[in-house]
Structures are given as structure tokens and as C-alpha cells.
N, CA, C and O atoms as a Tinker XYZ file with bonds, in Angstrom:
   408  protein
     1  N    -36.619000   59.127000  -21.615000    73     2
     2  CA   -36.248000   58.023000  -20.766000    64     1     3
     3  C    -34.824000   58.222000  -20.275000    63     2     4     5
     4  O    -33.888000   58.315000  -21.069000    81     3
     5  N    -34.681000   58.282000  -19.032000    73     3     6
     6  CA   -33.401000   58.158000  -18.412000    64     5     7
     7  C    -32.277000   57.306000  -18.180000    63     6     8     9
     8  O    -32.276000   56.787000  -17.064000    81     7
     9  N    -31.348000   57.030000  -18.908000    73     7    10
    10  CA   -30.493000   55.657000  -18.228000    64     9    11
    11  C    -29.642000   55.726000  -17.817000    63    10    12    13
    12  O    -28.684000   54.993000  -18.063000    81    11
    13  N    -29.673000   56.847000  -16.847000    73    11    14
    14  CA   -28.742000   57.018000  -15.693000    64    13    15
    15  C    -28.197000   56.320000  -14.802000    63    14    16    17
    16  O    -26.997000   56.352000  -14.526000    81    15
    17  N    -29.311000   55.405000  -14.105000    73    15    18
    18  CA   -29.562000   54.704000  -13.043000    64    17    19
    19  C    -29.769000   53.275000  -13.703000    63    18    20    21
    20  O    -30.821000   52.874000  -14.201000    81    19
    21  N    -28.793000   52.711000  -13.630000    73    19    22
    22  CA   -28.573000   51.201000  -14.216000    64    21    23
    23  C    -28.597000   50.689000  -13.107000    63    22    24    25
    24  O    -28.356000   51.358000  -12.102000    81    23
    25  N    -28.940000   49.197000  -13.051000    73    23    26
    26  CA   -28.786000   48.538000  -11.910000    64    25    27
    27  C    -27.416000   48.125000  -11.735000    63    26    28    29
    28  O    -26.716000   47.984000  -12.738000    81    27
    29  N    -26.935000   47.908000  -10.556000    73    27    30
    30  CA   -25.769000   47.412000   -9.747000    64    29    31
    31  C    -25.662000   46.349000  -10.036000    63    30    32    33
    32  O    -26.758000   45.807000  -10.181000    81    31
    33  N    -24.410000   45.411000  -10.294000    73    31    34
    34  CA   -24.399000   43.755000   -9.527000    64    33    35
    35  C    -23.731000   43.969000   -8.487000    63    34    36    37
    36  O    -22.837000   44.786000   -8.268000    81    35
    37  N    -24.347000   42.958000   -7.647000    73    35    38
    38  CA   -24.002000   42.808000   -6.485000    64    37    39
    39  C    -23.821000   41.264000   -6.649000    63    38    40    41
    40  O    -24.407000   40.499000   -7.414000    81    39
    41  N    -22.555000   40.940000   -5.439000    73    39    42
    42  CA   -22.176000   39.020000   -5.182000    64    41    43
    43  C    -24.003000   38.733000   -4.009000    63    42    44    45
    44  O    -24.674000   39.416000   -3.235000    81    43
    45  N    -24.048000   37.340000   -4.582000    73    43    46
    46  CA   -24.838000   37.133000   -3.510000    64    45    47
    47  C    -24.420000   36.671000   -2.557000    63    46    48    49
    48  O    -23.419000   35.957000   -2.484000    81    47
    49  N    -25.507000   37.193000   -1.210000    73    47    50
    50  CA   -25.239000   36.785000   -0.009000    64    49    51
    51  C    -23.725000   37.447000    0.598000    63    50    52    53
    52  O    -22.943000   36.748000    1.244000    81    51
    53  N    -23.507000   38.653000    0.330000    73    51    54
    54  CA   -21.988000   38.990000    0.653000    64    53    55
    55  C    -21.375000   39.071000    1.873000    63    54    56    57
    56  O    -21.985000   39.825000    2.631000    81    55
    57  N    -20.360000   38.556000    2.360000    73    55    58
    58  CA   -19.858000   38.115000    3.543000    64    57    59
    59  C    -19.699000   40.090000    4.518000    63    58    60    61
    60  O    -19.070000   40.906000    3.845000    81    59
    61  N    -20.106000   40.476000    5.546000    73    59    62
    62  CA   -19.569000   41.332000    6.182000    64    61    63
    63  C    -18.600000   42.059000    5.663000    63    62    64    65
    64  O    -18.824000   43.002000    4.904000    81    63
    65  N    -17.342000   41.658000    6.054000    73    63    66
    66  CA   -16.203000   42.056000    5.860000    64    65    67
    67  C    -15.536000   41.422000    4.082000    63    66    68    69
    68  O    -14.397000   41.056000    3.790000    81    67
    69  N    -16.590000   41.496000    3.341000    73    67    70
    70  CA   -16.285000   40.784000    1.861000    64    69    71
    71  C    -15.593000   39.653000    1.365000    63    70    72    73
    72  O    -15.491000   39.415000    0.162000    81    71
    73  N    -15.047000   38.851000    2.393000    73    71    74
    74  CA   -14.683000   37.588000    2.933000    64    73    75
    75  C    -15.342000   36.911000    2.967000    63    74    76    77
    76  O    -16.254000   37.143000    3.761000    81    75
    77  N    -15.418000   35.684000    2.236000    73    75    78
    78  CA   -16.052000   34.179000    2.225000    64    77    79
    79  C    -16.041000   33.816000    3.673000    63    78    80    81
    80  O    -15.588000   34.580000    4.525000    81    79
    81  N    -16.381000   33.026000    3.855000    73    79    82
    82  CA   -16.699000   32.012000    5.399000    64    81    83
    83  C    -16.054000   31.025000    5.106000    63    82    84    85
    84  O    -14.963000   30.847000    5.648000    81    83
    85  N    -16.621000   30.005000    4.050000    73    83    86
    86  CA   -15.791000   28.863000    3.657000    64    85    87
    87  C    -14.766000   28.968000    2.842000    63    86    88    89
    88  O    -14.478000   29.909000    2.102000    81    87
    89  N    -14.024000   27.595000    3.066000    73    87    90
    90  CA   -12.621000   27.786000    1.650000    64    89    91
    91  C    -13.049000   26.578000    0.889000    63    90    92    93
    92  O    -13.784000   25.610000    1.083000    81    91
    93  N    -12.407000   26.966000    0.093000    73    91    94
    94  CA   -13.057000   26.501000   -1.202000    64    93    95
    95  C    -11.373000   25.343000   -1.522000    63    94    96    97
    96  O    -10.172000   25.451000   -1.275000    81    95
    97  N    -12.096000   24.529000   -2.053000    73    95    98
    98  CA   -10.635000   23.198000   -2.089000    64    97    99
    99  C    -11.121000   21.817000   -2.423000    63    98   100   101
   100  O    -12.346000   21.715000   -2.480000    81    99
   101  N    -10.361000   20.644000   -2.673000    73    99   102
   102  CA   -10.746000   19.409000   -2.375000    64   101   103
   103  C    -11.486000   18.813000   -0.942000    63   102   104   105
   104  O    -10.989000   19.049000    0.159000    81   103
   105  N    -12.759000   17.996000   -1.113000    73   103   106
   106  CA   -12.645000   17.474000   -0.388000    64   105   107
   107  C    -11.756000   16.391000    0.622000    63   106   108   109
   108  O    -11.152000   15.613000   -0.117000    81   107
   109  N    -11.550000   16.167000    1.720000    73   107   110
   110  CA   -10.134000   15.397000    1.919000    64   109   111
   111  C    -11.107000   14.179000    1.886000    63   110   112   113
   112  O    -12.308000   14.060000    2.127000    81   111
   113  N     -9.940000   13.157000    1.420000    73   111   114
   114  CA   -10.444000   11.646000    1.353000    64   113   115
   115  C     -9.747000   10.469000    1.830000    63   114   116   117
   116  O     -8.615000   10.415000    1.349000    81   115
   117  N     -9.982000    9.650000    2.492000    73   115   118
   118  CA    -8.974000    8.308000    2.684000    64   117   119
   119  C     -8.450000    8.017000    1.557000    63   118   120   121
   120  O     -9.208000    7.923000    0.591000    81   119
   121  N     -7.351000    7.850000    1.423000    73   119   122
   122  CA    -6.423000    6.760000    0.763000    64   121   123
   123  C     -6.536000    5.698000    0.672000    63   122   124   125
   124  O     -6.475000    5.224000    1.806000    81   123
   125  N     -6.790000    4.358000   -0.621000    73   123   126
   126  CA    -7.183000    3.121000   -0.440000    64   125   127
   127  C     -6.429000    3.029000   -1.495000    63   126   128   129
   128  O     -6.380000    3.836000   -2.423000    81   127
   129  N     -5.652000    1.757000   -1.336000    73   127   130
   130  CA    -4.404000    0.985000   -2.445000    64   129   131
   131  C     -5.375000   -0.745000   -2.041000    63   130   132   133
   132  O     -6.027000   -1.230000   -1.117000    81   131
   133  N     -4.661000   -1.315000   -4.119000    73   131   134
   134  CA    -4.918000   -2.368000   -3.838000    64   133   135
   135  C     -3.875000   -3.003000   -3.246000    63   134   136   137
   136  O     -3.855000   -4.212000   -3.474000    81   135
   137  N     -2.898000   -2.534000   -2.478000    73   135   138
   138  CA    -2.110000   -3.160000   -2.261000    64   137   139
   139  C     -2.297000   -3.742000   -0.347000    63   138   140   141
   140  O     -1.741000   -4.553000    0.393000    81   139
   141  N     -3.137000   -2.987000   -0.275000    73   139   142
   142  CA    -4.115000   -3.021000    1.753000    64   141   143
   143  C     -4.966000   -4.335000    1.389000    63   142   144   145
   144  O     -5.135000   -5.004000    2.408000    81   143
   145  N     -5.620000   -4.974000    0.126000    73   143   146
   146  CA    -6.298000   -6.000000   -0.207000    64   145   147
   147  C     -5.893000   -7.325000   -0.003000    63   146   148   149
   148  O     -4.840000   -7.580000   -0.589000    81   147
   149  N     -6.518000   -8.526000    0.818000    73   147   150
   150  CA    -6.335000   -9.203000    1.141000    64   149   151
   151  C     -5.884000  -10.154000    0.183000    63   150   152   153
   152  O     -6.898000  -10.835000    0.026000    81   151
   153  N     -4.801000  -10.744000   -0.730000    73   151   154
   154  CA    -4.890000  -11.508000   -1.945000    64   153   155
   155  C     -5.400000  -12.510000   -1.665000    63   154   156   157
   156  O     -5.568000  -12.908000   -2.818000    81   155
   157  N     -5.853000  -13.375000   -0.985000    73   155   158
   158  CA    -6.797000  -14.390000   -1.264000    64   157   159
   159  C     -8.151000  -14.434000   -1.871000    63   158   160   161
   160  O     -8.744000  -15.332000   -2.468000    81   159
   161  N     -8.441000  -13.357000   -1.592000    73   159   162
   162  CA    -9.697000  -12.710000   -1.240000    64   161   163
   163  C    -10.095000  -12.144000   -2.690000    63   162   164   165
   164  O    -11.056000  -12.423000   -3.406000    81   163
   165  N     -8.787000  -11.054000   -2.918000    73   163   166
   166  CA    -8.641000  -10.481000   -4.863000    64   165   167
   167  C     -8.084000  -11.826000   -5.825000    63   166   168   169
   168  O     -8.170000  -11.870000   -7.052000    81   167
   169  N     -7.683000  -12.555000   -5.224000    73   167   170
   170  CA    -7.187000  -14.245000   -6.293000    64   169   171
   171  C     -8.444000  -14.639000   -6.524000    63   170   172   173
   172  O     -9.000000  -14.287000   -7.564000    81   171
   173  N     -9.155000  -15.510000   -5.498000    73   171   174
   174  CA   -10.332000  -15.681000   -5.723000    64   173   175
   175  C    -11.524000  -15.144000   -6.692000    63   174   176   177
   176  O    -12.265000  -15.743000   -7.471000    81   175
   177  N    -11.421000  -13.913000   -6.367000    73   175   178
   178  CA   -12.565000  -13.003000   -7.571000    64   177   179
   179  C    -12.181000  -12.933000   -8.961000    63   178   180   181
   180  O    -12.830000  -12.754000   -9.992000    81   179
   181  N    -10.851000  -13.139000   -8.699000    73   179   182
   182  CA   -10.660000  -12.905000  -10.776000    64   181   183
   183  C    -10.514000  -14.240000  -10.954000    63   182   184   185
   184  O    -10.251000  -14.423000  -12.143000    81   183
   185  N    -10.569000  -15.648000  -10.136000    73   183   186
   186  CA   -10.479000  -17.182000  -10.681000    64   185   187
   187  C    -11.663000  -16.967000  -10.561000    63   186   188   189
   188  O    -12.054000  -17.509000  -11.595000    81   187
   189  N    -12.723000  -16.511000   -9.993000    73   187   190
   190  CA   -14.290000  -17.454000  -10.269000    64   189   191
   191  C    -15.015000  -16.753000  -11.316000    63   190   192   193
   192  O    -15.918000  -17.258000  -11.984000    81   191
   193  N    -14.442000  -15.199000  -11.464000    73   191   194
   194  CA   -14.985000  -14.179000  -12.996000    64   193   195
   195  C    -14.278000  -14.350000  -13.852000    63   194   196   197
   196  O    -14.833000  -13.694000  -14.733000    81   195
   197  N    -12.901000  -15.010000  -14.545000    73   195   198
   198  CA   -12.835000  -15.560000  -15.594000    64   197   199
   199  C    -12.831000  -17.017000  -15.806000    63   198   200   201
   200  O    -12.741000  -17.546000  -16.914000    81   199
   201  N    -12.964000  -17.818000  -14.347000    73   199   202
   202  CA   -13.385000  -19.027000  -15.280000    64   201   203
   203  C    -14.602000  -19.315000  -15.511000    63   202   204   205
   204  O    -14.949000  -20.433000  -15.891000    81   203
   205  N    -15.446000  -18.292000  -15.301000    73   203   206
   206  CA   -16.819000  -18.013000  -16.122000    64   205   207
   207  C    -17.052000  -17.462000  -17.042000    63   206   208   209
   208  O    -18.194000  -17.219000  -17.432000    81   207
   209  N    -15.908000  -17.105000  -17.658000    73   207   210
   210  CA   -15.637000  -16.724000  -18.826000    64   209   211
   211  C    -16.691000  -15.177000  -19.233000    63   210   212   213
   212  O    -17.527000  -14.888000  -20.089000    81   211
   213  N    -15.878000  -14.318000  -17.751000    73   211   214
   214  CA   -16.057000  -12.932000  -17.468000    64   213   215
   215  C    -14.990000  -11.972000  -17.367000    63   214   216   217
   216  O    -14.324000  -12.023000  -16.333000    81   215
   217  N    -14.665000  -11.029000  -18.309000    73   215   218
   218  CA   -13.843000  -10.146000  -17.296000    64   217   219
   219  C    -13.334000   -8.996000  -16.114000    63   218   220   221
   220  O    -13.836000   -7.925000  -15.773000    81   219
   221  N    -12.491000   -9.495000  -15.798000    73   219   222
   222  CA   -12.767000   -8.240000  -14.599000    64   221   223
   223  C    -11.458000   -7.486000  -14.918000    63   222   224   225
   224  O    -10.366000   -7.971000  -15.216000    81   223
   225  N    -11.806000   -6.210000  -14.790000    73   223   226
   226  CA   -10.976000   -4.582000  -14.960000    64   225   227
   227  C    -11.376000   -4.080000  -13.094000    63   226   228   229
   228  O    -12.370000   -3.996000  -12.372000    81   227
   229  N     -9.764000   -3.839000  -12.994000    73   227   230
   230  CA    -9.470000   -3.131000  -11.655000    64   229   231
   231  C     -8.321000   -2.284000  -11.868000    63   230   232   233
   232  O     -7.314000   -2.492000  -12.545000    81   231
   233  N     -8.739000   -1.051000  -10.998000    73   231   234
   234  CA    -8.423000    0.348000  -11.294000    64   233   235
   235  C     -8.522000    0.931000   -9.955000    63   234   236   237
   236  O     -8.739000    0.345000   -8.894000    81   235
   237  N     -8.264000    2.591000  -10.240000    73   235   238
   238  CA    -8.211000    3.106000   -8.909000    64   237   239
   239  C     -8.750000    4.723000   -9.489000    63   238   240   241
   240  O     -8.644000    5.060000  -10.669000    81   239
   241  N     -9.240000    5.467000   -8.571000    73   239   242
   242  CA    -9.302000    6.564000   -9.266000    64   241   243
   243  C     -8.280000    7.836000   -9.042000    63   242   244   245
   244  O     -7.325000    7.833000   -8.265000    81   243
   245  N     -8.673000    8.891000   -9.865000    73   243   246
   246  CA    -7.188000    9.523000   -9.611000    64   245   247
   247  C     -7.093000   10.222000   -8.548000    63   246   248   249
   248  O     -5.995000   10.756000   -8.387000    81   247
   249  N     -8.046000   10.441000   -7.592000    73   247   250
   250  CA    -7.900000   10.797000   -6.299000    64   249   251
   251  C     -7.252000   10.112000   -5.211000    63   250   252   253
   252  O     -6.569000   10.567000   -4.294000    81   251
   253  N     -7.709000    8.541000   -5.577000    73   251   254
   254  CA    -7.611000    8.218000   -5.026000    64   253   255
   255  C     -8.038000    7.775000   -3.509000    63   254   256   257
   256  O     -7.552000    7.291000   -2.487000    81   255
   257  N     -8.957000    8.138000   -3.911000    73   255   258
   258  CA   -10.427000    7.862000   -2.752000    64   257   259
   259  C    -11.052000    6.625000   -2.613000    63   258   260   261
   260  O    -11.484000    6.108000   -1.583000    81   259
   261  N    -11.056000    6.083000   -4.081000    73   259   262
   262  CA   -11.882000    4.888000   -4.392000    64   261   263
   263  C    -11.277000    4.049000   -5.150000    63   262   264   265
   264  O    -10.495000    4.507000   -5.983000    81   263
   265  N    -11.463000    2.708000   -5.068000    73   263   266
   266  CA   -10.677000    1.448000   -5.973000    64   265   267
   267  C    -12.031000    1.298000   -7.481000    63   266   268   269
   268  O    -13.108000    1.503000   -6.921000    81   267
   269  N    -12.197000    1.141000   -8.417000    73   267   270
   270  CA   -12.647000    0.650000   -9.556000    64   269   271
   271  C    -12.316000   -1.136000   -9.865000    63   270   272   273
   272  O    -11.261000   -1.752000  -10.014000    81   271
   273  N    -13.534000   -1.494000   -9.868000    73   271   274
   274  CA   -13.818000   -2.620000   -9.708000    64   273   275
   275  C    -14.572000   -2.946000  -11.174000    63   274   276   277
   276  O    -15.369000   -2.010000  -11.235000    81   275
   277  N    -14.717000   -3.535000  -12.068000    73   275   278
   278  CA   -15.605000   -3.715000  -13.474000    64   277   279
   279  C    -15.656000   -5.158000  -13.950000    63   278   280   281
   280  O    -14.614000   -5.789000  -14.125000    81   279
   281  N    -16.629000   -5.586000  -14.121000    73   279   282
   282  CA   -16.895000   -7.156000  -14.813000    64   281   283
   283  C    -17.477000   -6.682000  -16.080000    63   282   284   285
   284  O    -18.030000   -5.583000  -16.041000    81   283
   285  N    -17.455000   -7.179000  -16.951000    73   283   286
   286  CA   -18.107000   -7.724000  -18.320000    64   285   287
   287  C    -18.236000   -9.005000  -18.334000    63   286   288   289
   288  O    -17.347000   -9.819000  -18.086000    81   287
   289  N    -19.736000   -9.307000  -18.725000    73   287   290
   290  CA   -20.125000  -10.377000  -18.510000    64   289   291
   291  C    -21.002000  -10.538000  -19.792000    63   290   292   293
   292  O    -22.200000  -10.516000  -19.512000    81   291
   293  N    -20.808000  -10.651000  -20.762000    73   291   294
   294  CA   -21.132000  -10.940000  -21.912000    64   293   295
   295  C    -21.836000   -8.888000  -22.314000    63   294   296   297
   296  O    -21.249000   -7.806000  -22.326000    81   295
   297  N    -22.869000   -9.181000  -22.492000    73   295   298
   298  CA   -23.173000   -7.793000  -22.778000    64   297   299
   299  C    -24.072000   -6.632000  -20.947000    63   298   300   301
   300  O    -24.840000   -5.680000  -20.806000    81   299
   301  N    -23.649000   -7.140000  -20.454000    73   299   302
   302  CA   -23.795000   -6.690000  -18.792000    64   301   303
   303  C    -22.445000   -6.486000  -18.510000    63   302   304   305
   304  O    -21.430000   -7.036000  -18.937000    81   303
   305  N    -22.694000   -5.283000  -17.435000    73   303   306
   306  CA   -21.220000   -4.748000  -17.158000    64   305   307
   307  C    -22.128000   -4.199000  -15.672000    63   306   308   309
   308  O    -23.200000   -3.648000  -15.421000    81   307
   309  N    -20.764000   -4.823000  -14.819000    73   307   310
   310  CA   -21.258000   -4.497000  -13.404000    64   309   311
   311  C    -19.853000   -3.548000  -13.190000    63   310   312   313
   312  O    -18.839000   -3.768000  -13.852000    81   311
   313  N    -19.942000   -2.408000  -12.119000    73   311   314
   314  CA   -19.235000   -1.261000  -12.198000    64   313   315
   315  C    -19.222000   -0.592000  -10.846000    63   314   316   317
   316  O    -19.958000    0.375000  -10.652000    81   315
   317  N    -18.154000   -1.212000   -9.577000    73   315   318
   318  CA   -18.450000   -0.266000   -8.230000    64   317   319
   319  C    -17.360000    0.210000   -8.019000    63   318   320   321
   320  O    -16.406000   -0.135000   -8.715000    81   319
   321  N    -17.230000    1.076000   -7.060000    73   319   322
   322  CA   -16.379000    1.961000   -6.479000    64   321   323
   323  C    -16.350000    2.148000   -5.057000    63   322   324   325
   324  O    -16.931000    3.006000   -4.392000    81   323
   325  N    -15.477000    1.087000   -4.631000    73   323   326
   326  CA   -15.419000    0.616000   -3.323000    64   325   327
   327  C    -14.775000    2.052000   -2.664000    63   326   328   329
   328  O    -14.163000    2.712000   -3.505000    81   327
   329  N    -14.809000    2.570000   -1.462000    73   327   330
   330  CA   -13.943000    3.399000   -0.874000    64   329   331
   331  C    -12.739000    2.674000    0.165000    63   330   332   333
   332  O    -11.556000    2.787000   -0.154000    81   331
   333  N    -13.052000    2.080000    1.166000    73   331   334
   334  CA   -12.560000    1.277000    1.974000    64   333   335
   335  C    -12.300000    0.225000    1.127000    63   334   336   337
   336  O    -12.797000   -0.046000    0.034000    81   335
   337  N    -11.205000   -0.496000    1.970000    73   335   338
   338  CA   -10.458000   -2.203000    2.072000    64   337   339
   339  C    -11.625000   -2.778000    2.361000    63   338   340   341
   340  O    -11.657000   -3.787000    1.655000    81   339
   341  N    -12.730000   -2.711000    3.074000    73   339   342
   342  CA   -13.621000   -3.647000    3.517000    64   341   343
   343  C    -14.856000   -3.620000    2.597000    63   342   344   345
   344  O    -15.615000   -4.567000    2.388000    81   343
   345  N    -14.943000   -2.201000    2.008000    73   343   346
   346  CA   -15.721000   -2.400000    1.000000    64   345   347
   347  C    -15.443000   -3.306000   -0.362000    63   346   348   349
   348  O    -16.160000   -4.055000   -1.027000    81   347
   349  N    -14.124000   -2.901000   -0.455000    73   347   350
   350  CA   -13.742000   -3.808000   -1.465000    64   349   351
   351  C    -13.447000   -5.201000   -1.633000    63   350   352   353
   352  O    -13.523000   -5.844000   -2.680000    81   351
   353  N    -13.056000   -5.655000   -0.348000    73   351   354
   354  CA   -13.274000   -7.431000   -0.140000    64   353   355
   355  C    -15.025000   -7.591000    0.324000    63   354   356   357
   356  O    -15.447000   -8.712000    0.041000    81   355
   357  N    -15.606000   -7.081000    0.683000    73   355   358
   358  CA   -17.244000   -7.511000    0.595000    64   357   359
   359  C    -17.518000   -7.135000   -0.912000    63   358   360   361
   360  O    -18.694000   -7.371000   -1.188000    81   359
   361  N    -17.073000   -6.817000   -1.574000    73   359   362
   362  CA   -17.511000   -6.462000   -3.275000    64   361   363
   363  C    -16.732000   -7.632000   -3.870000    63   362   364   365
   364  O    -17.389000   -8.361000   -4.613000    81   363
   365  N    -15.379000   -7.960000   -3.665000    73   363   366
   366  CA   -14.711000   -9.071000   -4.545000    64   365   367
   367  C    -15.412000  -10.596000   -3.701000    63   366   368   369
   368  O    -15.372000  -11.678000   -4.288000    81   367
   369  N    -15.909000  -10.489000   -2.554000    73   367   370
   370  CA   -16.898000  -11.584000   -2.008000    64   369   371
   371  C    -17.613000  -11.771000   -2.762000    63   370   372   373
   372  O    -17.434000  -12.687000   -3.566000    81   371
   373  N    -18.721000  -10.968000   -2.803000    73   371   374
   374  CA   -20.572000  -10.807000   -3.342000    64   373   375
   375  C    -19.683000  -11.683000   -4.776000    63   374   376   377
   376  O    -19.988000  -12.837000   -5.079000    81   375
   377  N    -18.749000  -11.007000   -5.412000    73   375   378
   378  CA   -18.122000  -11.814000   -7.145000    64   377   379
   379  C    -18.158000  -13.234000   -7.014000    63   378   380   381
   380  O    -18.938000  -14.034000   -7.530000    81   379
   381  N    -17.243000  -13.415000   -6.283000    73   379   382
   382  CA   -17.663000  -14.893000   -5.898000    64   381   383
   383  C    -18.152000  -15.716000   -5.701000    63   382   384   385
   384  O    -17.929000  -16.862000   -6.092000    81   383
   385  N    -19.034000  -15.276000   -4.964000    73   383   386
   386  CA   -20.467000  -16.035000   -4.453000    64   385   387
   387  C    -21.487000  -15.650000   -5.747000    63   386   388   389
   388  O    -22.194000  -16.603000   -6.074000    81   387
   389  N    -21.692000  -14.379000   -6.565000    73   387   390
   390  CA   -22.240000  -14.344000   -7.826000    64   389   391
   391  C    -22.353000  -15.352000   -8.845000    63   390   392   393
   392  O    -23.316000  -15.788000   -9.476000    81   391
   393  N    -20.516000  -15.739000   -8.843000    73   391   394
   394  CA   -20.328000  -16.267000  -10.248000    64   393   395
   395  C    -19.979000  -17.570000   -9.438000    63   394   396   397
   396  O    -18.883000  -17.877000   -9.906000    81   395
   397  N    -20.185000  -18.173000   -8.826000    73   395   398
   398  CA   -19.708000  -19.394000   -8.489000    64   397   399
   399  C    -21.500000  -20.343000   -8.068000    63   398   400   401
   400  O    -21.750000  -21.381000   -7.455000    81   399
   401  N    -22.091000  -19.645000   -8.548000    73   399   402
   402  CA   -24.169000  -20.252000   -8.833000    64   401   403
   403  C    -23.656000  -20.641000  -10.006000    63   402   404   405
   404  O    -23.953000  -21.800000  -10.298000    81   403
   405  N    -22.898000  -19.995000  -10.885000    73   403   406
   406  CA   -22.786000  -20.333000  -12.467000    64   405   407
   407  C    -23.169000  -21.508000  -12.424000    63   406   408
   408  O    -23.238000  -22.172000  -13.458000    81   407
């Protein structure tokens, strides 16, 4: 038996000139602060989720792409990740209007 002739690796799909096509990196993302948030709007959501005796955790992520939004509500935990200002006051809305059926 001969084992002369081993197989090769080869990259897959190899570019022409051995050069990628794409670059490789972060995706780019909007920037969203709670500080673009309307405070009436963020007052409201944490008076109608703790005087229902819920809490709410707000955060941001480390990109910074997205705001972190979290209720605990006894053993339920609601958990979004708004990207936009507008997502995030239609999310601290929907809270409101949630917990204010209480």
C-alpha cells in the first residue's frame, strides 16, 4: 500500500486571487440611549409596574444596538429588546396598558 499521495486541504470555495470578497467585522448598528426616551412615557411604565407590585429592570446592551427592558411579575418574566426610541415607548406603552387591567 502506498501513502504517498495523501489528500490535500484545500479552503473552501477559494477566492481567485486567494482573497476573500467579504470583510469580516461587526455588524454596524444604530445607537439608542435611554436618554432619546420620552420621560413621561418611561415614568409612567415603572408607576403602573410597581404599583402592581412588579418589577421592572432596564438596561442597554453592550453594543449598544438595543435598550433591555425586563418585568418580573411574580414568577413570569417578560424580556424585550427594543432597537429604536419608538420601539421602546410602544413597549413601555403595551406596560401600561398591560398592568393598568390589573
Amino acid at each position: 500500500m502506498d501513502n504517498t499521495t495523501k489528500p490535500q486541504r484545500r479552503p473552501n470555495n477559494p477566492a481567485p486571487n486567494g482573497q476573500r470578497q467579504r470583510k469580516a467585522g461587526p455588524r454596524p448598528r444604530a445607537i439608542v440611549s435611554w436618554s432619546e426616551i420620552d420621560n413621561q412615557v418611561l415614568r409612567d411604565a415603572i408607576v403602573s409596574v410597581c404599583d402592581n407590585g412588579a418589577a421592572i429592570i432596564l438596561g442597554k446592551t453592550t453594543d449598544g444596538g438595543a435598550l433591555s427592558i425586563t418585568v418580573l411579575d411574580g414568577n413570569d418574566k417578560i424580556r424585550e429588546w427594543p432597537h429604536s426610541v419608538e420601539d421602546t415607548e410602544n413597549t413601555l406603552r403595551w406596560l401600561v396598558d398591560m398592568f393598568a387591567a390589573d
